[in-house]
C-alpha positions as CSV (number, residue, x, y, z in Angstrom):
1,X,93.3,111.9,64.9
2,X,90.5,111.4,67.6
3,X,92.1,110.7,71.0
4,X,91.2,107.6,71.8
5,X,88.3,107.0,75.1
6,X,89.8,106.1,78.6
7,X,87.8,103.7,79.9
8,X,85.7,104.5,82.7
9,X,86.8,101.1,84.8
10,X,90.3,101.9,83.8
11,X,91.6,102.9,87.3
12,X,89.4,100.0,89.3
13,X,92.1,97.4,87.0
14,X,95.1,99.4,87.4
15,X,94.0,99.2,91.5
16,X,93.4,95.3,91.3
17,X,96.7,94.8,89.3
18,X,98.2,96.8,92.6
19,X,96.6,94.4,94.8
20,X,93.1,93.3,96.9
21,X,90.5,95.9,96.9
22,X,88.5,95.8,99.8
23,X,85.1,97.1,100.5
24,X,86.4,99.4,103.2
25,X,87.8,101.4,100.0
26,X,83.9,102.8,99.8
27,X,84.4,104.6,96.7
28,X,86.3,101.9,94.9
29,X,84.5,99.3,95.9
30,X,81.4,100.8,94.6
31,X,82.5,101.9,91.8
32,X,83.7,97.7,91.2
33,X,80.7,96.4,91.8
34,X,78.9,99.3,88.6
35,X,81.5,97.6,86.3
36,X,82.3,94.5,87.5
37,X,80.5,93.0,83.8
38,X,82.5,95.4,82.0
39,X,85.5,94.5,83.7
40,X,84.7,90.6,83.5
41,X,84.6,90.8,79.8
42,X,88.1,92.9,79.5
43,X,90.4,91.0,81.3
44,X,90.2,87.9,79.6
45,X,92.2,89.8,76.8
46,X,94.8,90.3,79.5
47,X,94.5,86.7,80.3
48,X,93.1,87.6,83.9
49,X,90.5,87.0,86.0
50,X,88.6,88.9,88.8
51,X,87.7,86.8,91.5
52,X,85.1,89.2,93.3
53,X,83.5,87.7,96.8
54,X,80.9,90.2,97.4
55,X,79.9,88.8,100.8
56,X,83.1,89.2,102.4
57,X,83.6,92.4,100.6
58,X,87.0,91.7,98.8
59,X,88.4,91.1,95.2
60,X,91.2,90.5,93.6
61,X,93.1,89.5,89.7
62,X,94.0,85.7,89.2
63,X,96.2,85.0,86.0
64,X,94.6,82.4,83.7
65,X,97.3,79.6,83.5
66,X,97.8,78.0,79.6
67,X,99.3,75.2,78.4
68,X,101.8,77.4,76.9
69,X,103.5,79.4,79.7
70,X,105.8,80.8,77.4
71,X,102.8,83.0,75.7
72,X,101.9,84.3,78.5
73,X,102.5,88.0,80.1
74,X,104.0,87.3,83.6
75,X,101.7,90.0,85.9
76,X,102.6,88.8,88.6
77,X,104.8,87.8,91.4
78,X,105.4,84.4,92.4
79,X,105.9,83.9,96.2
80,X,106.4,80.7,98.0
81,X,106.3,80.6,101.9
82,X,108.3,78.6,104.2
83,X,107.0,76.3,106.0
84,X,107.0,78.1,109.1
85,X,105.7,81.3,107.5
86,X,102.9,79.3,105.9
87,X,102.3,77.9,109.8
88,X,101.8,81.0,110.7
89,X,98.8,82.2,107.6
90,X,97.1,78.7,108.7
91,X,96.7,80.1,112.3
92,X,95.8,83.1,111.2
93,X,93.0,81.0,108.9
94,X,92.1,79.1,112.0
95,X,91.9,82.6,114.1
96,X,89.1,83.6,111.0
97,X,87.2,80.0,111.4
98,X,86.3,80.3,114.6
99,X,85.4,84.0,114.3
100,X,82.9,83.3,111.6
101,X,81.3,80.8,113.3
102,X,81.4,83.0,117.0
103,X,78.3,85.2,117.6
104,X,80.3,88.6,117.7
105,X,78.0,91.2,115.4
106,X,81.9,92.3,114.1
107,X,82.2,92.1,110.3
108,X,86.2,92.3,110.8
109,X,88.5,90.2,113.0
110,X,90.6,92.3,115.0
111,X,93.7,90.9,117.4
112,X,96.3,92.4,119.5
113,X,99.7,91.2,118.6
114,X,100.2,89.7,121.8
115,X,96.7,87.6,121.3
116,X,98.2,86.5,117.7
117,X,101.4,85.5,119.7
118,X,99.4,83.6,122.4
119,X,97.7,81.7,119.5
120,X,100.9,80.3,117.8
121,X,103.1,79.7,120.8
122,X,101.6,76.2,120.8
123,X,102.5,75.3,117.2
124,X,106.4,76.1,117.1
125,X,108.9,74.2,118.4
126,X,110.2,77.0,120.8
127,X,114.4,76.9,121.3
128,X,117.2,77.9,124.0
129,X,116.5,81.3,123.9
130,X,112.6,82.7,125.1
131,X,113.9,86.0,123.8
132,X,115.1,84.8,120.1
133,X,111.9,82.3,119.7
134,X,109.4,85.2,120.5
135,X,111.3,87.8,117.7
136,X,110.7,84.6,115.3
137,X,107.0,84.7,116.2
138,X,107.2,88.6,116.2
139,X,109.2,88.3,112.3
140,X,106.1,85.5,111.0
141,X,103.3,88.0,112.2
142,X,105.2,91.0,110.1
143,X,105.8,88.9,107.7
144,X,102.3,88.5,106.9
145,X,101.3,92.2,107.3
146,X,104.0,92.6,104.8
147,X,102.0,89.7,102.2
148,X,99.0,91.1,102.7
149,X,96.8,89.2,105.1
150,X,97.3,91.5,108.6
151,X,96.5,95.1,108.4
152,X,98.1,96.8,111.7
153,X,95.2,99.5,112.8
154,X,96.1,100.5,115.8
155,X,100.1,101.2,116.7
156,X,101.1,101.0,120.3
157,X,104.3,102.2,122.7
158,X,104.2,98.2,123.9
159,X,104.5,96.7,120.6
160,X,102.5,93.8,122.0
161,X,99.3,96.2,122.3
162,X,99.4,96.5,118.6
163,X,96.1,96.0,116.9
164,X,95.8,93.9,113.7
165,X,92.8,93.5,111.6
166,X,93.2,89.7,109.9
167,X,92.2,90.1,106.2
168,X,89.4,87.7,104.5
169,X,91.8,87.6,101.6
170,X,93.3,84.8,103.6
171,X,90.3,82.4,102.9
172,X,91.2,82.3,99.4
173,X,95.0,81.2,100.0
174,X,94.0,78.3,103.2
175,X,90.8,77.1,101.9
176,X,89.2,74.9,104.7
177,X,90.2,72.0,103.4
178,X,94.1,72.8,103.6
179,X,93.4,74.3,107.3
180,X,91.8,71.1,107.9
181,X,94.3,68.9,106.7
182,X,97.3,71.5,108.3
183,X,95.5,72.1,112.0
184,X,95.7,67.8,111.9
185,X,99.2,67.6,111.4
186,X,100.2,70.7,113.5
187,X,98.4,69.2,116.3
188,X,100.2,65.8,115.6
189,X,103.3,67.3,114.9
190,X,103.5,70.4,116.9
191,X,106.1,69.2,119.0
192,X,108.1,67.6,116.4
193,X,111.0,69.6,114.2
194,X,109.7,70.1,110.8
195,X,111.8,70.7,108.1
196,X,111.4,74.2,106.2
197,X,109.9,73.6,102.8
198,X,108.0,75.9,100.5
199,X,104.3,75.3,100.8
200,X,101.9,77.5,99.8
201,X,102.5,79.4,96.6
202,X,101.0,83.4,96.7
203,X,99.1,83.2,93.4
């Protein structure tokens, strides 16, 4: 019996079905972009699709949804955020706006944790404690790391020193007009108690 052929794109989709691949993965990324027709035309018969933005140098898997959900191979994950967690990826969003439309010559958006902190004091409702509000802020910002959408480069002694690169991946979950719609009603509301409520969903 011949052994059947590995195929050469094989390790790009089991790297996608891990998570984003980013163009700062050199090798990967490269490799992607060779096969990205060849892996276009598999994974519809895993009932995927790649969503490849070359421009901001990132790509990811998207299941294809069917009528019948019940057919369907659960890849992956469902995550919903609360509504406080999903405050915190729309000021993160916001953070990305206006550093696309800066002059900096960066590619990536890079923040201290403190700078990240200074952003979203103004959109939560801050309580008794100064302490116990700013580990909430602290928890939101991990939080995110921990979905994907901060990359912590640079560790610190003073934890507020901590440098964060702020993922493009995030475009894709807070499209504008979401931040738009959000950045009006946090501005609004930003004083106001809001109830915690799932909002955005992951995939």
């Amino acid at each position: 019996m011949i052994p059947s052929r590995t195929l050469p794109y094989a390790s790009i989709i089991v790297k996608l079905l891990k998570g984003t691949i980013e163009y700062l993965d050199k090798s990967t990324w490269q490799d992607l972009l060779q096969y990205k027709i060849e892996i276009n035309n598999f994974l519809p018969q895993l009932g995927l699709t790649l969503v490849l933005n070359e421009d901001d140098g990132y790509a990811f898997l998207k299941q294809n949804i069917s009528d019948d959900d019940s057919a369907e191979v659960t890849w992956f994950q469902r995550r919903s955020f609360t509504y406080e967690e999903t405050i915190m990826l729309v000021l993160l969003r916001e953070l990305m706006a206006e550093f696309e439309i800066s002059e900096s010559s960066a590619r990536e958006l890079i923040k201290r944790r403190r700078e990240i902190k200074d952003h979203s004091e103004l959109f939560f409702k801050e309580d008794a404690s100064r302490v116990r509000f700013l580990k909430e802020i602290d928890r939101l910002i991990d939080k995110a790391e921990d979905n994907g959408f901060l990359e912590m480069i640079e560790d610190a002694d003073i934890k507020d020193e901590q440098k964060f690169r702020i993922k493009k991946i995030i475009k894709e979950k807070v499209n504008i007009e979401i931040l738009e719609q959000f950045t009006a009603q946090l501005s609004a509301y930003k004083n106001v108690v809001q109830p915690k409520e799932d909002t955005i969903d992951s995939n």
